[in-house]
C-alpha positions in Angstrom: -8.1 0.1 10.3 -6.7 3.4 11.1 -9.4 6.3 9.4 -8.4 6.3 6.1 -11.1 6.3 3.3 -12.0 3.0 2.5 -12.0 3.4 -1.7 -9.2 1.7 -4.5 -8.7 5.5 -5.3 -7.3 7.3 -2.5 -4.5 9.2 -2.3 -1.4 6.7 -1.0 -1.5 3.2 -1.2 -2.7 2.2 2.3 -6.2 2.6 1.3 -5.8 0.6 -1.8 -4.6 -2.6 0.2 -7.3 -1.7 2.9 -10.1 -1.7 0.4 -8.6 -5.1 -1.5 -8.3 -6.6 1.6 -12.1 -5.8 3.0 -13.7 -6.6 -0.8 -11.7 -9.8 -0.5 -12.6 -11.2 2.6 -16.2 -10.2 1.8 -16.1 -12.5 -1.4 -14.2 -15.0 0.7 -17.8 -15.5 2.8 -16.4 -14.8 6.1 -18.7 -12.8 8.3 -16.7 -8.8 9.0 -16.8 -6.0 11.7 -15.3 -3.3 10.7 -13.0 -1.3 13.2 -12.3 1.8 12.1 -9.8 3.7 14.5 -9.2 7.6 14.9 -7.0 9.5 16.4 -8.1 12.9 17.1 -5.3 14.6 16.4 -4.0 12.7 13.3 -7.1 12.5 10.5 -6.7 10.2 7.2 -9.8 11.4 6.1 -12.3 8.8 6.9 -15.0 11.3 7.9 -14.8 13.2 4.8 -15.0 10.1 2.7 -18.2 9.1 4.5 -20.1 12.5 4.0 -18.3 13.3 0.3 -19.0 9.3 -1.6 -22.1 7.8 0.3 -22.4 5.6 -2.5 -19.4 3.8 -2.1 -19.4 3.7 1.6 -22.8 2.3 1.3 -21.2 -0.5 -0.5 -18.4 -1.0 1.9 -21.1 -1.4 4.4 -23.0 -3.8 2.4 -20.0 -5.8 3.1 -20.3 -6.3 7.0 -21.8 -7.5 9.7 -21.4 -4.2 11.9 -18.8 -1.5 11.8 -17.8 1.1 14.7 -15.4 3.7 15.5 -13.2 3.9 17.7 -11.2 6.8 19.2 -7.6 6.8 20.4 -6.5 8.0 23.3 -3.1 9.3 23.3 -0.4 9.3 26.0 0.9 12.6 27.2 4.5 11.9 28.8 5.4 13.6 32.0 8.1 11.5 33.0 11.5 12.5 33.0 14.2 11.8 30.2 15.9 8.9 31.9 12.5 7.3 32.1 11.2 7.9 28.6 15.2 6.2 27.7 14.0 3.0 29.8 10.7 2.9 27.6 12.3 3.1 24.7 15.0 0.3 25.2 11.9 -2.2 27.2 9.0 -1.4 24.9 9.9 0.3 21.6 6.0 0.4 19.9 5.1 1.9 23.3 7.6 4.7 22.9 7.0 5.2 19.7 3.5 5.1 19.1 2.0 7.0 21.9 -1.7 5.5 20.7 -0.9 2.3 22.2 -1.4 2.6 25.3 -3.2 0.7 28.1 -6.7 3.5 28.1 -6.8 2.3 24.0 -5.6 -1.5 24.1 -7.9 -1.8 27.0 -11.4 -0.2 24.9 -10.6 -2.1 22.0 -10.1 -5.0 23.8 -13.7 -4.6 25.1 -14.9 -4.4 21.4 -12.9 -7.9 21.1 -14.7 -9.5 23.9 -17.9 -7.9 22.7 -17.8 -9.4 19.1 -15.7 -12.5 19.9 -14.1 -12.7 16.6 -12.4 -16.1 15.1 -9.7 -14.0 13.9 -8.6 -10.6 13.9 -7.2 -8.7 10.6 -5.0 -5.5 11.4 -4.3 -3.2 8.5 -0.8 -1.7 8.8 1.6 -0.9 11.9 -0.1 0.5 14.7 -4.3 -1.3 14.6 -1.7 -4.8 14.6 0.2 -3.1 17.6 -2.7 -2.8 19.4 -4.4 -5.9 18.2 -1.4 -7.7 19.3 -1.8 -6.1 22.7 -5.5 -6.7 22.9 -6.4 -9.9 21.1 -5.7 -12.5 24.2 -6.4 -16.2 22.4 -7.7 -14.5 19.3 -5.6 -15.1 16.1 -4.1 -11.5 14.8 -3.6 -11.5 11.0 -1.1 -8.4 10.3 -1.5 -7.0 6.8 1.9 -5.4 6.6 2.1 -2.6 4.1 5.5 -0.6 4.4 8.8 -1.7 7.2 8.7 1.8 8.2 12.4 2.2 9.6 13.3 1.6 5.9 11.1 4.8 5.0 12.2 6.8 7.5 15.7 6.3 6.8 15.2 6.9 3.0 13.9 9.5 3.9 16.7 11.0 5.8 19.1 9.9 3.8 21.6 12.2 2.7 20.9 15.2 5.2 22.1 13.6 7.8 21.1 12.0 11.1 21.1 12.8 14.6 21.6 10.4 16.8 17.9 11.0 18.0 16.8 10.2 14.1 19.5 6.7 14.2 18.2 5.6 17.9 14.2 5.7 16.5 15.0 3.8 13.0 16.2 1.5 15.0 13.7 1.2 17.8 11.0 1.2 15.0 13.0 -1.9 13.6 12.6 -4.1 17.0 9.1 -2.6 17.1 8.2 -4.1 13.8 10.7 -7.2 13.8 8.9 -7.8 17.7 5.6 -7.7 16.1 6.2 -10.3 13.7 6.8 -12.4 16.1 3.7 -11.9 18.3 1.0 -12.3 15.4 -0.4 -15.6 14.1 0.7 -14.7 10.7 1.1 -11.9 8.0 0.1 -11.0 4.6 2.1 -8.4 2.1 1.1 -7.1 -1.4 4.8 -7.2 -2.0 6.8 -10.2 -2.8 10.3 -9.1 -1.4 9.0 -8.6 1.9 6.7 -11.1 2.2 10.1 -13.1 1.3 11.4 -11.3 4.4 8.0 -11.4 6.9 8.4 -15.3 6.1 12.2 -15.5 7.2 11.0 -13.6 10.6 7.9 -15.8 10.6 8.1 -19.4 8.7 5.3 -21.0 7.0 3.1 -17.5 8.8 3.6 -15.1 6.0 1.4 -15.0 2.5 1.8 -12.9 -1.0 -1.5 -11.3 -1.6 -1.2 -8.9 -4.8 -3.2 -5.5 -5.2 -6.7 -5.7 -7.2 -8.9 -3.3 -8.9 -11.5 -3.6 -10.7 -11.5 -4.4 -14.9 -11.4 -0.9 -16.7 -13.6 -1.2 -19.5 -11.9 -0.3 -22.3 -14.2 -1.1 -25.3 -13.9 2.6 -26.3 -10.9 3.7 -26.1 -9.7 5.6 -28.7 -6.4 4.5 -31.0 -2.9 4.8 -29.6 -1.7 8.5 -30.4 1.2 8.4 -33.1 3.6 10.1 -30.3 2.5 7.9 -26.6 1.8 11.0 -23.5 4.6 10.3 -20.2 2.0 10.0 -17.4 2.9 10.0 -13.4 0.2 8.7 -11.0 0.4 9.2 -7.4 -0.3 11.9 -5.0 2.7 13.9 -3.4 2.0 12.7 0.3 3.4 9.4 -0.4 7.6 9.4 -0.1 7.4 6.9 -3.2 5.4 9.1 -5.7 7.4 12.8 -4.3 10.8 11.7 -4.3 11.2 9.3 -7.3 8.8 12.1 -9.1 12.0 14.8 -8.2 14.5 12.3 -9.3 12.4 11.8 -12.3 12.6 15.5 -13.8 16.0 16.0 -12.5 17.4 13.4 -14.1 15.4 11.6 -17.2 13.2 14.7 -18.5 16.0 16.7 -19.5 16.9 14.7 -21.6 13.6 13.4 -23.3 13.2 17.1 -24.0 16.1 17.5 -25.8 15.9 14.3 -27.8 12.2 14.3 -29.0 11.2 17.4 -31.6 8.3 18.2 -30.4 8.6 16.8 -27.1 5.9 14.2 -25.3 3.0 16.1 -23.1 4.1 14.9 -19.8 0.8 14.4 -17.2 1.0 14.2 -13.5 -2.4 12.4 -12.1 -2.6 12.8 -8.3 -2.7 15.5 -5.6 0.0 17.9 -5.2 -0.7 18.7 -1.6 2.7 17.9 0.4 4.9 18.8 -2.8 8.1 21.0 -1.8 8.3 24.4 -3.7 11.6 23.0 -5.3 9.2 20.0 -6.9 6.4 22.5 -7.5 9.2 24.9 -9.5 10.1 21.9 -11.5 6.9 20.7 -12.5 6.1 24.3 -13.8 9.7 24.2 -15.6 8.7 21.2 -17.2 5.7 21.7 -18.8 3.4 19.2 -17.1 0.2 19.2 -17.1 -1.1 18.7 -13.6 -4.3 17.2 -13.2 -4.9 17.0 -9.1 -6.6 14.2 -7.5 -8.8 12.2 -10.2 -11.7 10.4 -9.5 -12.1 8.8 -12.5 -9.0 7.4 -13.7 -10.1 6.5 -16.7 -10.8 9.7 -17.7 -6.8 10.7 -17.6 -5.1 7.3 -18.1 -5.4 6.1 -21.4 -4.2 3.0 -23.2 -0.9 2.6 -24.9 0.6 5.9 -22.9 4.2 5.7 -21.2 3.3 5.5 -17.4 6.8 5.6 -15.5 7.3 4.6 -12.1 10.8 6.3 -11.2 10.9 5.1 -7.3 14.8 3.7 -7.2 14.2 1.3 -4.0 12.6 -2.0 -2.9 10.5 -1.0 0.0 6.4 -1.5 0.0 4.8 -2.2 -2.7 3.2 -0.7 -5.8 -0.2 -0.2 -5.8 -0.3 1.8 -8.9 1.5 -0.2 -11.3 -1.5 -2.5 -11.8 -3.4 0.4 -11.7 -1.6 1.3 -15.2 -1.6 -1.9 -16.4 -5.7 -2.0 -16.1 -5.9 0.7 -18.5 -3.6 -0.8 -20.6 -0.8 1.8 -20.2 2.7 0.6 -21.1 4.9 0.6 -17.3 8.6 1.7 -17.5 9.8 1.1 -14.3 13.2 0.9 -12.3 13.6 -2.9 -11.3 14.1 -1.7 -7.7 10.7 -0.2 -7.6 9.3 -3.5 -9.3 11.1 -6.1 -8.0 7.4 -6.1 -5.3 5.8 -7.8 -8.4 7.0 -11.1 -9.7 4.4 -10.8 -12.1 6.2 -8.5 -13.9 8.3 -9.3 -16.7 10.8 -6.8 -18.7 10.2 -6.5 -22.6 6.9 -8.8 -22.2 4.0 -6.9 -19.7 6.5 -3.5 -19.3 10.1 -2.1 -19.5 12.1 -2.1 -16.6 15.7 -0.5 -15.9 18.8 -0.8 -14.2 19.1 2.6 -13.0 16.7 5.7 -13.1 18.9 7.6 -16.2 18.2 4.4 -18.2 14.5 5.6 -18.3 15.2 8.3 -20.7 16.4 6.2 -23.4 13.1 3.8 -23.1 11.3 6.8 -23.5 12.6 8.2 -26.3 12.5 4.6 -28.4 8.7 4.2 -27.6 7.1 7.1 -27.4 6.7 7.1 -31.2 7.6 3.0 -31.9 3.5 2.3 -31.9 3.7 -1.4 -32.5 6.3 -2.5 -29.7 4.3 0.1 -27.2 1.3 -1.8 -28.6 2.2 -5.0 -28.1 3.7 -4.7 -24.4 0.6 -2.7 -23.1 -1.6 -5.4 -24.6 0.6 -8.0 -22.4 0.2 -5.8 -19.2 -3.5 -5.8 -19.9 -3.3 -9.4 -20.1 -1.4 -9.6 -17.1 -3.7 -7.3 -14.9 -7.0 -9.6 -15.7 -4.7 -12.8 -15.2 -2.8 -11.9 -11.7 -4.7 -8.6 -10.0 -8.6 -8.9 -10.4 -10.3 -10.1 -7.4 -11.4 -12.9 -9.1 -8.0 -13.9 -9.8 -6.8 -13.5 -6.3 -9.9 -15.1 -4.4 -8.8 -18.2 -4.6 -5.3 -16.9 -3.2 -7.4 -15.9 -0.6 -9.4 -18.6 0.7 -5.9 -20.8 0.9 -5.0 -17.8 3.2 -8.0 -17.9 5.3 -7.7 -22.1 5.2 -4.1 -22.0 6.4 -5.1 -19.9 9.6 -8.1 -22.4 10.1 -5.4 -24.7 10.4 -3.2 -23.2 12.3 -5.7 -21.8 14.8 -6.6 -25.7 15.2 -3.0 -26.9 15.5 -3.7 -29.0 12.3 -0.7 -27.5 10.4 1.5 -28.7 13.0 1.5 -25.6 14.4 1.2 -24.2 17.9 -2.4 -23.7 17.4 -4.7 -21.3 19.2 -7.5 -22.3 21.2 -10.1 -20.5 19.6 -11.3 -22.7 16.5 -11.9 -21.3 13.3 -15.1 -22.5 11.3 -16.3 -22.3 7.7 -18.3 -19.6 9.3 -15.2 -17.4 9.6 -16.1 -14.2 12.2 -13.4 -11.5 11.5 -12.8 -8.5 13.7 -10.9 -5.9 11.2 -8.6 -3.2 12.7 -7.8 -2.2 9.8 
């Protein structure tokens, strides 16, 4: 894994799916080395997290056999522009993603002959580039979180692109779509892409949903006659900053002017990255703006409104069942759902057609206690049914069975030749 804190309640939802993943294949009985990669000049945080929640990363540890570090080098380019073009067009990731080069496929394919793993899991983009790169024979499994072309040019969208931004979205596209094609298989927390990762690669690609562990919500206090409108996610994700700005441009407005007195809105999450135009309208709005939380339970309380205003299909959600867990009612786009099949309009949550749409939810439930009642109950119901580790092991271990398979050539397959045994050894560049 790239150096991100290893924790269910970090800022973004890389770490989430990290965390799952590592919890998972620790429950599955398989025997783990953690990889944890660094660049020196680009910090998730990872350091920090070890030294500020010893407690938790004593846990994490609990879970493997060994763990290590190891740091990036990155390439500095002297060539001239005609040959960096050349790169580009004969080896996109290389262009792109200047860690992955042949001083850092080269060390961390030392640490794969050193632990001689069954299989290798890579967490994200660039530990699967360079697992790809470095594995030889070994099986890579590539946990995909995000197609990051499709952020990038969401992103940009509507201020215009050179033709230095166009020529890298799509460079990052054969990067990505190249990958796919080079790993034994891939897993996504999202349906819609894992729909997609198993066009790209047929019977290689696996839905594995987002887990957390049961809130315990024996007391929790009564739903409030008039439900809070509650935000979660911190402002360095493109998800949580842009559909947040949509959100107050274009659905609190109008909540405000239809509800006498109107709902106490609450935004959970850092606001580190936020632009001064968000920051403005957050102050404008009224909102009460917690930071980063710990302790979720101590700000998300059952039966609230939680709205997830993100109007596109990319990643996945790590936060709705987040909100479901503590029995929060979800009003979502569909766009932003449609990563969950789980999910299921008027029974576990609301969803709508188009951002503006929210408002009107909004307004009907905030003080309609018996239908808000009733559909956070469902979500509840949901959560412990479909994104509890418990309920996903067993997703798991068909997972880990199917690359047992494969690796073996039993599936049919083109096999690997290095076998995979009950006693699963996992190499995780994470």
């Amino acid at each position: 894994m790239e150096d991100h804190p290893i924790t269910p309640n970090a800022p973004g939802g890389g770490p989430v799916l990290m965390s799952n993943h590592l919890e998972l294949l620790a429950r599955a009985g398989v025997e783990l080395h953690l990889v944890v990669l660094i660049d020196p000049e680009r910090s998730f945080g990872f350091r920090d997290y070890v030294e500020r929640q010893p407690e938790r990363w004593a846990e994490v540890r609990s879970w493997c056999a060994s763990h290590r570090v190891l740091t990036l080098s990155r390439l500095v380019r002297k060539s001239s522009p005609a040959k960096h073009l050349l790169l580009a067009l004969r080896d996109p990731a290389a262009y792109l993603f200047t860690t992955v080069n042949a001083e850092t496929t080269s060390a961390f394919g030392r640490t794969v002959a050193e632990l001689a793993p069954d299989l290798i899991w890579a967490e994200n983009l660039v530990p699967a580039l360079l697992a790809a790169g470095a594995a030889g024979p070994v099986p890579v499994v590539y946990s995909h979180h995000d197609w990051i072309w499709r952020i990038v040019k969401l992103q940009s969208a509507g201020r215009g692109r050179a033709c230095r931004s166009r020529m890298n979205i799509r460079l990052t596209k054969r990067a990505e779509h190249s990958l796919i094609h080079r790993v034994a298989g891939c897993v996504s927390a999202s349906v819609t892409e894992y729909e997609e990762l198993q066009r790209l690669k047929p019977r290689r690609a696996h839905y594995l949903p987002t887990t957390y562990a049961a809130a315990d919500l024996s007391g929790a206090e009564a739903p409030r006659r008039q439900a809070r409108v509650v935000h979660l996610g911190g402002m360095q994700t493109a998800a949580s900053r842009i559909g947040l700005q949509r959100f107050l441009e274009l659905v609190w407005p109008v909540v405000r002017a239809q509800l006498n007195p109107a709902p106490e809105l609450w935004v959970v999450g850092s606001l580190k990255g936020a632009p001064d135009r968000l920051l403005d309208a957050l102050k404008q709005a009224g909102a009460v703006c917690t930071g980063f939380v710990a302790d979720l339970g101590s700000v998300l309380s059952p039966f609230d409104l939680h709205v997830v205003p993100w109007e596109h299909n990319t990643g996945t959600r790590t936060r709705i069942p987040a909100a479901l867990n503590y029995s929060q009612l979800v009003i979502s786009t569909k766009s932003a759902a449609a990563c969950l099949p789980e999910l299921k309009h008027g029974e576990n949550c609301v969803l709508v057609d188009e951002l503006r749409s929210m408002a009107g939810e909004i307004v009907s439930l905030a003080t309609d206690i018996e239908r808000r009642v009733r559909i956070a109950a469902s979500g509840r119901r949901t959560f412990m049914e479909c994104y509890t580790v418990e309920s996903v092991l067993p997703r798991v271990n068909r997972i880990l069975d199917h690359f047992r398979a494969a690796a073996t050539g039993a599936d049919g397959g083109a096999g690997s030749s290095a076998a995979l045994t009950l006693g699963l050894s996992l190499a995780l560049a994470l």
